[in-house]
N, C-alpha and C positions, 0 to 999 in steps of 0.2 A: 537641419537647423532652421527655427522658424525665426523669419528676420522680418522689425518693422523700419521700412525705408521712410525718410523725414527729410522733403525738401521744402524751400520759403513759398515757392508758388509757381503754379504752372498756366502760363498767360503766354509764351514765348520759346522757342527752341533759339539757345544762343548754347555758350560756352559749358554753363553749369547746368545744363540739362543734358548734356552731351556727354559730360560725368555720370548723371543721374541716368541714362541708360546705360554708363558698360556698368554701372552697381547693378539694373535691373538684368541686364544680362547674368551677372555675378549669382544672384540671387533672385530666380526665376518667378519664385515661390512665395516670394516677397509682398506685402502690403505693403501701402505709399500713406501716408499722411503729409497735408498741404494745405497753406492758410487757403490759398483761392484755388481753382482748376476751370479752366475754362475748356470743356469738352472735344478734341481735333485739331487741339495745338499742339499735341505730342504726336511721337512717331506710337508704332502699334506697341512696340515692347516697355511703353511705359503706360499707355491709355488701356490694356488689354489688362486691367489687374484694378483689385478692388481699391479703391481712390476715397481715402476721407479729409474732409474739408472741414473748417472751422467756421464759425456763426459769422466770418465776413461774406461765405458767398452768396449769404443768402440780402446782401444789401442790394439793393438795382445800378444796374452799369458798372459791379466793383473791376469788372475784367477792364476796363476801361482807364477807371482814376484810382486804381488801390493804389499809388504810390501817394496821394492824397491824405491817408488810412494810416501812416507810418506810425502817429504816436499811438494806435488802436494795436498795431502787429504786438508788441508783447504780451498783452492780455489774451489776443486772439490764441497765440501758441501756447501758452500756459492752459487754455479752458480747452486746450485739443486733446480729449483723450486716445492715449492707446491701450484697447480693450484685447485682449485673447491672451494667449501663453505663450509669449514669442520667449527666445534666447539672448537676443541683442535686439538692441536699437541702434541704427546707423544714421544718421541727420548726415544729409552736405548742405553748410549751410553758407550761405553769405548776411544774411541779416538777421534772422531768427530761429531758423531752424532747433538750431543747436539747446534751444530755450525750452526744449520739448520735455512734459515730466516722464518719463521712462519710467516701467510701474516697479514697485521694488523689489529689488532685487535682481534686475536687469541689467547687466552692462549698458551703457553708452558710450559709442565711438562715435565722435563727430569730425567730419571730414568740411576742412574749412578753408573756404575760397578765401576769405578777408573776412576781419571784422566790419564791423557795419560803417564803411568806410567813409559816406557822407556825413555823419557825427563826428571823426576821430582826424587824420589829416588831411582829408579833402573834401574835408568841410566848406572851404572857400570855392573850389570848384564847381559843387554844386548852389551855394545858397550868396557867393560873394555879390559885389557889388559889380551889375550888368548881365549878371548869369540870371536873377529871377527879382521880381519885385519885389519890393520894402515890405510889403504886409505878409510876403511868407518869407523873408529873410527875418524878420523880425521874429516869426512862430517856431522857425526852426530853431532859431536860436535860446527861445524859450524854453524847448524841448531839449536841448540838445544833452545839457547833464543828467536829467532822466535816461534818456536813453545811451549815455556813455556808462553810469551807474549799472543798466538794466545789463548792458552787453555785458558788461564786465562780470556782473554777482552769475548770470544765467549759466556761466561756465562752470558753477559748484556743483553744478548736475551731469557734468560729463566726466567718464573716468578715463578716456585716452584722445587726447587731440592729433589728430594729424593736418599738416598745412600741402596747402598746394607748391607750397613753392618754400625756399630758404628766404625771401624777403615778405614773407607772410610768417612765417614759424618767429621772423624777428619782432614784428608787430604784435603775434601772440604776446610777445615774453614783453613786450613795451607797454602796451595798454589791458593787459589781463592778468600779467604776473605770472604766465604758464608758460611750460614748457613743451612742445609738438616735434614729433618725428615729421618729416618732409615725403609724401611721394606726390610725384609730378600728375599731372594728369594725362589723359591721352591723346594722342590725334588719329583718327583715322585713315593712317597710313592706306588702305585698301582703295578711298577712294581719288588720292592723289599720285601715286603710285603708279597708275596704269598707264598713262602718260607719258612718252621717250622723253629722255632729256634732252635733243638733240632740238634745235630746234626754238629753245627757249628763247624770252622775249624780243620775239618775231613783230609786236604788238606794238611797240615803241613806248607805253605808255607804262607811268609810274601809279601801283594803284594803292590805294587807302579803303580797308575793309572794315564794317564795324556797326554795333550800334550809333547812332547821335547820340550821346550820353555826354553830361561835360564832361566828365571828368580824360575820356577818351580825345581829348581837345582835337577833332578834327580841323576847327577854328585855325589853330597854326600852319595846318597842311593847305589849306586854300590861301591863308593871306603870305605866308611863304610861296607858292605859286603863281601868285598874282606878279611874282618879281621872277619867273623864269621863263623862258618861251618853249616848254619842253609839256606835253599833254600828261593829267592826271585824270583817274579816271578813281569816279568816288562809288561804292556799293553800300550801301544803309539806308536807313532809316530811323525816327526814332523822335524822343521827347524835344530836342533842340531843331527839330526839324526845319520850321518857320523862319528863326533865328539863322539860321545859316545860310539857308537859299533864299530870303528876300531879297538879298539886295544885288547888282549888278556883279557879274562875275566874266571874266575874261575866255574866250570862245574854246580854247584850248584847257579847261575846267570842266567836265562831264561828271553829272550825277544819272547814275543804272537805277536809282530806287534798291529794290530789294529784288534777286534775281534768285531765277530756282539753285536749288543744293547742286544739280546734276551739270548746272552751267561755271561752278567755282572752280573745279581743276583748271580747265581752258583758259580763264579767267587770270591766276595766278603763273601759269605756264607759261603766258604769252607778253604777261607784265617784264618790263625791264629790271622791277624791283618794288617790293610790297613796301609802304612809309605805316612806320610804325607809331605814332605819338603820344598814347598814354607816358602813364606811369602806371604797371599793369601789374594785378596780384601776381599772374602767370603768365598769359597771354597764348592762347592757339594758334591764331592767325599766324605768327611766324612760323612757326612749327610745319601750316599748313603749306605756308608758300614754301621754306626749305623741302617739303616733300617731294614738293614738283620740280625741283630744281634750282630755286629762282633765289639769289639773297634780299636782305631786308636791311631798309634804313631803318633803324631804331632809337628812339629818345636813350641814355644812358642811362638811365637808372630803372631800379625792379626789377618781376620776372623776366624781362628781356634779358639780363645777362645773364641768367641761367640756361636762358635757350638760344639765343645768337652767339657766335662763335667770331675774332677777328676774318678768319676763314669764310666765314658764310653770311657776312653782314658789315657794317658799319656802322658808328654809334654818333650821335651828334648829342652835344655835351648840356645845352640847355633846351627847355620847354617854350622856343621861341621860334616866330618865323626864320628871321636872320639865320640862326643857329641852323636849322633844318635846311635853307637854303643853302648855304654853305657845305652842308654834307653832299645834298643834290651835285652840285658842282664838283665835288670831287670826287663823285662815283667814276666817271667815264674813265679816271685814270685807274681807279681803284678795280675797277669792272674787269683792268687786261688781265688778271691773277687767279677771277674769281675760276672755280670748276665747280660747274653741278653738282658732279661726284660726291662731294666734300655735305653741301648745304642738303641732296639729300639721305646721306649717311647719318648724320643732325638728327635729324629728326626722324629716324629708325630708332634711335635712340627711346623716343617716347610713347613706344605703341601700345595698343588696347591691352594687347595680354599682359605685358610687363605690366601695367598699371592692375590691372585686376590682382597678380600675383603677389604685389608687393599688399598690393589693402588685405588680400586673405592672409598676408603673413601679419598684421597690424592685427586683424581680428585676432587669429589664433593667440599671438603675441597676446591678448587683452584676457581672452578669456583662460589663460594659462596651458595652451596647448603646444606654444613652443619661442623661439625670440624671435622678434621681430626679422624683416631681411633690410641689408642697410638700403634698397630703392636701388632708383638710374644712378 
């Protein structure tokens, strides 16, 4: 089967490019179409394959400021042709992909992290007041029914949706009117895995893994910390960057930067417990730390309760410091019940193959070759 694969843009290996190789795995064979690509950001089994780009990358510095570029992405994916004699087109999109014209006659399955989530609820996240200046809250805001409009009509070009998660499949049906099969995505069970459980967070230390993104509100996990005397240790980077670490911070507060892939089991193993606090379409990072053993504080709401368990986590009810500290506080009693065992059974639940088998059954399912399988 000759398949073209359609991601938004490859600038960055995080969650949805981690998708976007077990589909490259899935489908070897596969051509990639993608607004931007910046050459040695990918691992080999996505860079190792014929790569077409749309007329943003030919602008200077776009690898840099395309998030700049937003109200440009819809015309950019629309003028992206896919040219040869494929059988499907698969987009994972989180903003635009899915906008892709598929030549006719083609199926299209689009595999969708969120809709374009900075337009539609967290919208104030990114563009509110304190998060970015007045002259681009203003522009966003200009833009913003354009492109809820754009997200919304772009989905007449897809004939099967699938979401990452049951609070993504709801957002589908809330801001698009459709309806989406759920399969989860993967974690890489292999590389957290190898690791004894015995042992675990030896480390003393509560860690927060992630991009800086607002909407990731790392914000609550440092000013929620600034009121415990217990060590957090922060791993990211990212567009909030400035914003977060200017100003004074309490000595038991450690930011890692960005550390290699091969240093995160150790990392997650040795934590007392991963602090979760998006509101997340699906979220890996727990999935990752339950691999290794370790439970996770988590905001209450979103992918988190798909993937944390009463068993292998804890949930703290609002998107606030106080709230988060509060859960802090009551780990230590909560912590005498936890078992490894449990948190990484969890997250066996969501591995690479399961995830592949259920998308080939979504394909099969689309292009009439058999029914869907109901997923995790």
């Amino acid at each position: 089967m000759k398949v073209a694969l359609v991601h938004d843009w490859l600038v960055t290996h995080r969650g949805g490019e981690r998708v976007l190789d077990a589909l490259c795995e899935l489908y070897p064979d596969a051509d990639l179409y993608t607004l931007i690509h910046q050459p040695g950001s990918q691992p080999p089994r996505i860079e190792n394959r014929r790569i077409t780009t749309s007329f943003l990358q030919h602008i200077p510095g776009i690898h840099a400021r395309y998030r700049h570029f937003l109200p440009l992405f819809p015309r950019a994916i629309e003028a992206l042709r896919i040219t040869g004699d494929y059988d499907l087109v698969l987009s994972s999109s989180h903003c635009v992909a899915k906008g892709i014209h598929a030549p006719p006659g083609v199926p299209h399955l689009s595999y969708v992290h969120a809709p374009m989530r900075y337009m539609w609820d967290l919208f104030d996240d990114y563009f509110g007041p304190g998060r970015t200046r007045l002259p681009v809250r203003a522009a966003a805001l200009a833009v913003r029914p354009y492109l809820q409009h754009w997200d919304r009509a772009s989905t007449d070009g897809v004939d099967r949706l699938v979401a990452n998660s049951q609070h993504i499949a709801g957002k589908i049906r809330r801001f698009w009117g459709r309806e989406a099969s759920v399969v989860p995505p993967p974690v890489e069970l292999e590389r957290f895995t190898r690791l004894p459980l015995e042992g675990g967070g030896q480390g003393g230390y509560f860690l927060w893994l992630g991009a800086f993104a607002p909407y990731k509100r790392l914000d609550v996990a440092l000013e929620a910390f600034r009121t415990l005397d217990t060590p957090l240790w922060v791993v990211g980077t990212g567009q909030e960057s400035a914003r977060l670490t200017s100003g004074p911070l309490p000595p038991h507060i450690r930011f890692l930067g960005n550390v290699p892939d091969a240093a995160l089991p150790a990392l997650y193993r040795d934590a007392r417990a991963l602090l979760f606090t998006p509101e997340e379409d699906f979220g890996i990072t727990p999935l990752e730390a339950q691999a290794t053993g370790r439970p996770v504080i988590a905001f209450g709401k979103g992918g988190a309760l798909e993937t944390v368990t009463p068993k292998t986590g804890l949930f703290f009810p609002e998107q606030t410091p106080a709230s988060l500290a509060a859960a802090v506080r009551q780990f230590d009693a909560w912590e005498q019940s936890f078992r490894p065992e449990d948190a990484r059974a969890q997250a066996e639940r969501f591995g690479r193959t399961r995830f592949q088998q259920a998308i080939q059954a979504e394909v099969d399912a689309l292009l009439g070759l058999s029914p869907p399988s109901p997923g995790v």
